[in-house]
Structures are given as C-alpha cells and as structure tokens.
C-alpha positions as CSV (number, residue, x, y, z in Angstrom):
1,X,80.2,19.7,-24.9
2,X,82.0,22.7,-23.3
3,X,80.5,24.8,-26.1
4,X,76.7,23.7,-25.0
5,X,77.7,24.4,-21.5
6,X,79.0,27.8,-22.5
7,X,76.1,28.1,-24.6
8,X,73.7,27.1,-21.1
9,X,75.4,29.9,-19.2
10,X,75.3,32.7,-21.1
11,X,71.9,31.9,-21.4
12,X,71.3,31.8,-17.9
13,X,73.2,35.3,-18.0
14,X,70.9,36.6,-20.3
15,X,67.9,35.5,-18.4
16,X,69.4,36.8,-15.0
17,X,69.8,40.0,-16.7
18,X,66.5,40.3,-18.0
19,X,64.5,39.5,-14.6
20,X,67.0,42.3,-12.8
21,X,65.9,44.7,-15.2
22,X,62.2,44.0,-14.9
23,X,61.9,42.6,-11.7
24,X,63.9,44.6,-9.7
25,X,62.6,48.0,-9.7
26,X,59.1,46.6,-9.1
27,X,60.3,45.0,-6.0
28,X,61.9,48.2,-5.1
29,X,59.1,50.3,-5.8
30,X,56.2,48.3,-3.7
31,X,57.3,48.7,-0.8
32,X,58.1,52.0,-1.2
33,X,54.6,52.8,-2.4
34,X,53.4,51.6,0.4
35,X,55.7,53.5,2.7
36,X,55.0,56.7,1.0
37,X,51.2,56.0,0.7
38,X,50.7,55.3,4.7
39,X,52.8,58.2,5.5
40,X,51.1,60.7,3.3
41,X,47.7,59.4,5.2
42,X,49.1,59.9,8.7
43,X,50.1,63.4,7.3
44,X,47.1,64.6,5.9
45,X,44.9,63.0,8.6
46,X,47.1,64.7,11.7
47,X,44.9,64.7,14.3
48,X,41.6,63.4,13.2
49,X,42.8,59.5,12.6
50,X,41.7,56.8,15.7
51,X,44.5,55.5,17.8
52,X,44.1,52.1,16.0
53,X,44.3,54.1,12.7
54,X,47.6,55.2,13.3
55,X,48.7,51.6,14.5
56,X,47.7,49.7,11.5
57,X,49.4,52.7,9.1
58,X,52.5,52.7,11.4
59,X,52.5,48.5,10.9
60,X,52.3,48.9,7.4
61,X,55.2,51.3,7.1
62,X,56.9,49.2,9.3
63,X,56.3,45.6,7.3
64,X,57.0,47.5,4.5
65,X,60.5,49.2,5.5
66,X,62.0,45.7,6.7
67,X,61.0,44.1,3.5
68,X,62.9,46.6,1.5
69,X,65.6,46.1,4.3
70,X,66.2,42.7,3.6
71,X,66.1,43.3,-0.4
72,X,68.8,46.0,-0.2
73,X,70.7,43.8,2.0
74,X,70.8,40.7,-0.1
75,X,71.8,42.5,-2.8
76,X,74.8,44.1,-1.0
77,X,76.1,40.5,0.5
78,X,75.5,39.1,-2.8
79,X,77.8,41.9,-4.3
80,X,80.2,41.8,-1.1
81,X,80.4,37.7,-2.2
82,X,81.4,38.0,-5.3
83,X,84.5,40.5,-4.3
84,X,85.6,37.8,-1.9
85,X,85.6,35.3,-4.1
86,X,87.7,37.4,-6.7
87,X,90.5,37.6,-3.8
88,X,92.3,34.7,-2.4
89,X,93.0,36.3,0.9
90,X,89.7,37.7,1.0
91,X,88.1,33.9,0.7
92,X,90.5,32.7,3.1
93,X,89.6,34.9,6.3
94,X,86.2,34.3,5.3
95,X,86.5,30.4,5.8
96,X,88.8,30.6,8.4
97,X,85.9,30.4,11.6
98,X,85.0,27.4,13.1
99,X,81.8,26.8,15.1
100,X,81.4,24.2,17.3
101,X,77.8,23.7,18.1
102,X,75.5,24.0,14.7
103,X,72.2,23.0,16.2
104,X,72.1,26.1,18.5
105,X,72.0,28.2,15.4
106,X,70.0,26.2,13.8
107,X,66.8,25.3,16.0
108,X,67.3,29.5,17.4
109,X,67.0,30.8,14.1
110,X,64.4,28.6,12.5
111,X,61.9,29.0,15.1
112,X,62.2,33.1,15.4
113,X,61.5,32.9,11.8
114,X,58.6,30.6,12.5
115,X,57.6,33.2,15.1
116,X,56.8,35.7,12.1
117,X,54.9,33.9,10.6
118,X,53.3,31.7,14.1
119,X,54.2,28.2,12.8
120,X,56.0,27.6,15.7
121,X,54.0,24.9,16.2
122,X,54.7,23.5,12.5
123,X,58.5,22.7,13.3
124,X,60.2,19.5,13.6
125,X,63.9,19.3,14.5
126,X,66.2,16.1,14.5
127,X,69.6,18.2,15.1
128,X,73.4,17.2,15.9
129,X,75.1,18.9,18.1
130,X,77.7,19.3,15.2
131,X,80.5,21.7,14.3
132,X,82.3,23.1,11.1
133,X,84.3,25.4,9.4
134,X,81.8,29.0,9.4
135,X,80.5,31.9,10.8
136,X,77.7,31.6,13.2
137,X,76.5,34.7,10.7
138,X,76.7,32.9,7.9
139,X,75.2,29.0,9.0
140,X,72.5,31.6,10.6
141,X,71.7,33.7,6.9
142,X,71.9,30.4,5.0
143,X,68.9,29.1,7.6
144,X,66.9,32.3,7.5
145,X,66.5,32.4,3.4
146,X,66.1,28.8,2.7
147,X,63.2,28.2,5.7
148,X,62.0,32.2,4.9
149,X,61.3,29.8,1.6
150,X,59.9,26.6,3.4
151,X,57.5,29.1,5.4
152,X,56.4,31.1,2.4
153,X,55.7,27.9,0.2
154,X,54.2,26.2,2.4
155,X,50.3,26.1,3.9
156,X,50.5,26.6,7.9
157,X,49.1,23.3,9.7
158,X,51.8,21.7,7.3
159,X,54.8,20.4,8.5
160,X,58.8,22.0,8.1
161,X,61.4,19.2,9.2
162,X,65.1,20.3,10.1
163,X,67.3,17.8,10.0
164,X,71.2,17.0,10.6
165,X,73.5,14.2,10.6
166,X,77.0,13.2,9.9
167,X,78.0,10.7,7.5
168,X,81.7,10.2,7.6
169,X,83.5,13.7,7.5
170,X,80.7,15.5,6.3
171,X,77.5,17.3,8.2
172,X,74.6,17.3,6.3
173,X,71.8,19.4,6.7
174,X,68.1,18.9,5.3
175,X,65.0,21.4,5.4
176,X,61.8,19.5,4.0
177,X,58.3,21.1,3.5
178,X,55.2,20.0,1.8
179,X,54.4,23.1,0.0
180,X,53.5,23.9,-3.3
181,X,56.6,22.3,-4.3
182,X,58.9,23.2,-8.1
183,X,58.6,21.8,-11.4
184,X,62.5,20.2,-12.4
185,X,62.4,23.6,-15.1
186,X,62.1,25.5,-11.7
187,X,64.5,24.1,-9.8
188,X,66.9,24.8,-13.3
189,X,66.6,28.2,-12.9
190,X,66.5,28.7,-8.7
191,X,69.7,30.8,-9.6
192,X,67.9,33.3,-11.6
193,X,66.5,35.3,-9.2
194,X,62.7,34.0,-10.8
195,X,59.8,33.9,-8.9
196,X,57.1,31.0,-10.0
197,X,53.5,31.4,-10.4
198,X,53.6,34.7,-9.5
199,X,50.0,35.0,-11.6
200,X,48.9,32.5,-9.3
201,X,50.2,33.9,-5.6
202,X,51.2,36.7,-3.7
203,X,55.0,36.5,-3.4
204,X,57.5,38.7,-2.6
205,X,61.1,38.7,-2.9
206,X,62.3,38.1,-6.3
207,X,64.5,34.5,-5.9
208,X,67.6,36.9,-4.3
209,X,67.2,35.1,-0.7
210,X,67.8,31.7,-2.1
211,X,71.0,32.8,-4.4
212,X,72.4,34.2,-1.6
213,X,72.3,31.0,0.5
214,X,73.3,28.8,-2.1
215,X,76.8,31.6,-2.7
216,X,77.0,31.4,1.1
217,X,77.1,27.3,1.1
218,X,79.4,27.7,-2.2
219,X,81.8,30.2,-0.2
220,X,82.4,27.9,2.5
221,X,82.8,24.8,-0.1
222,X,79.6,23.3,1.1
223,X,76.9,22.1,-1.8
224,X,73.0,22.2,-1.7
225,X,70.8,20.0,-4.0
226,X,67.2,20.7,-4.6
227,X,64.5,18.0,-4.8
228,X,60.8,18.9,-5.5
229,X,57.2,17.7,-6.6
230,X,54.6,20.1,-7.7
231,X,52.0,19.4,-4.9
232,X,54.2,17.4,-2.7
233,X,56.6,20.1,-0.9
234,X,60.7,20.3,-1.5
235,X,63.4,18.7,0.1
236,X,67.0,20.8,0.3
237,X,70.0,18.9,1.3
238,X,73.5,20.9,2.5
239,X,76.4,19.3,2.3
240,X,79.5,20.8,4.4
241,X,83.2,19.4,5.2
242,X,83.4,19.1,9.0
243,X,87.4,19.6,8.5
C-alpha cells in the first residue's frame, strides 16, 4: 500500500512537471504577445490612430499586463509557501493572526471579483459573522482564486452561492456554481496545475490559482473537498478550526 501511494505521487510529480514545462511558457508568452503587439501599433501609428483606437490598444495592454501579474504572483506565493512550510517558526508566525469577522472579507471580496466580470447580480450569500485563526490576506486570496474559478466556469445568468456555517468548533465555508462542472479524473488531478478542455474553451490561467488556495487552506490547517458533475456545476467545501 505505501508503495502504490509512492508510486501515485511521483506520478503526480511527473505530470506536474511536464505541464510546467509545456504549459508554462505559453501562459507566459500570450500575454506578452499581446503587450508587445498593441504597443508596437500605438508606436507605429503615433499620431494617425482615433482617440478610441488608442483606448481599446491601451485596454488590451492593460488586461493583458494584470493577467501576467497575477501569474507571476501565484507563482512567487506558491514558492514563498513552500519555504514556510520547510521552517517551523516560519509556519508559526504565519498562523499566529486571528480574524474576527470572516463574512466582511468574504461578501467584499467575492463581489469586486463579480464586478469584473458584472455578475454582481449572480451572487448569493448566506454568511456568519464568524472568526478564526488567519490573515485577512490570506481568507481574502483563498476567495479570490476559488470564485475567479466559480466565475470563469460558469455561464453568467447562473447562479454562485457563498455559504458559511459553524458546526461545533469548526467554520465551514462552501462556494457552489452550476458551471461546466469536473469529471472525478479532473478533480484527481486539480493539483496539477491542468487546465480541462482547453480544445473546447478559452481559458486562461494554467490550474496555479486553485493550488495556491488549496496550500493557503493547508497552511492554516484548514481542508477543502471538491464535489463536481459534468453539466451540473461544483461544490467546494473549506473546512477551518475556529480555535
């Protein structure tokens, strides 16, 4: 048995491996074109381009830029995670934050994400006004990524519920959509950094977002289960100690 779970995680290794190497400079590179491409426009056209010209390159450039942002900047927390988890003092600044009201962050940073993509309208909530042990900047990244996901996945006009209760000493917090949903293979391999049916649909991103939010819900000895339907949407469950 411990040799078949060996076995299951090199694997994983190897597969992680293989989609950095091949996915990750093509996620680098597109935005980048695109940077690049608008800019050497507004360069050669200096002058002769329309007012609106110039604002759809400079919106471009600019949805462009903030995607490659947040891909550089998921890759450096994920690297700064895995140094804190190597030291013990490290890991126990980082858990040592307590927040009191979890809703606020929450609801706030749910619906600015819903803002980008105008589903405000789309968004349920059913919050305690609940605290726990972490950072307001953490609770607030683990959020972003996992309804960045539920937006992304997701038809608008379809509904994104955010829900939290406690059960004992425990908060737990839920994030359902009726999307496009994940095979049970998918939901294997959510810590791959794999994108699904990419032949199928523009997506961006290459899985990092979610891997991230899972480490950050690992860091602060939380847990997060995935349930999911092709066709019917996915249900995400966090699981955090309130003490």
């Amino acid at each position: 048995k411990r040799a078949a779970l060996e076995e299951k995680h090199q694997s994983t290794l190897r597969l992680l491996r293989k989609n950095i190497i091949y996915a990750l400079p093509h996620e680098l590179r597109t935005p980048l074109h695109v940077i690049s491409g608008y800019a050497d426009l507004l360069e050669m056209e200096q002058g002769a381009s329309k007012p609106e010209q110039v604002l759809e390159c400079a919106r471009f450039i600019g949805e462009a830029s903030r995607r490659l942002e947040r891909l550089i900047e998921n890759y450096l927390i994920y690297a700064q995670l895995e140094l804190i988890y190597a030291d013990p003092e490290e890991l126990k600044a980082a858990r040592n934050h307590l927040l009191k009201d979890s809703s606020i962050i929450i609801e706030s940073v749910a619906l600015n994400k819903a803002h980008q993509f105008n589903r405000v309208n789309d968004f349920h909530f059913d919050l305690c006004r609940l605290g726990f042990r972490i950072s307001e900047k953490d609770l607030g990244k683990i959020v972003y990524e996992l309804v960045d996901n539920a937006l992304k996945f997701s038809e608008p006009g379809t509904p994104i519920t955010i829900t939290s209760r406690r059960e004992g000493d425990d908060l737990y917090l839920v994030i359902a959509d009726e999307g496009r949903g994940m095979s049970l293979e998918q939901i294997q391999l959510l810590g791959a950094y794999i994108q699904f049916g990419r032949d199928l649909y523009e997506q961006q991103g290459i899985g990092m977002g979610f891997t991230v939010a899972r480490r950050l819900i690992e860091l602060h000895e939380g847990t997060i289960t995935v349930e999911s339907t092709p066709g019917a949407g996915t249900l995400i469950t966090i699981r955090f100690s309130m003490f």
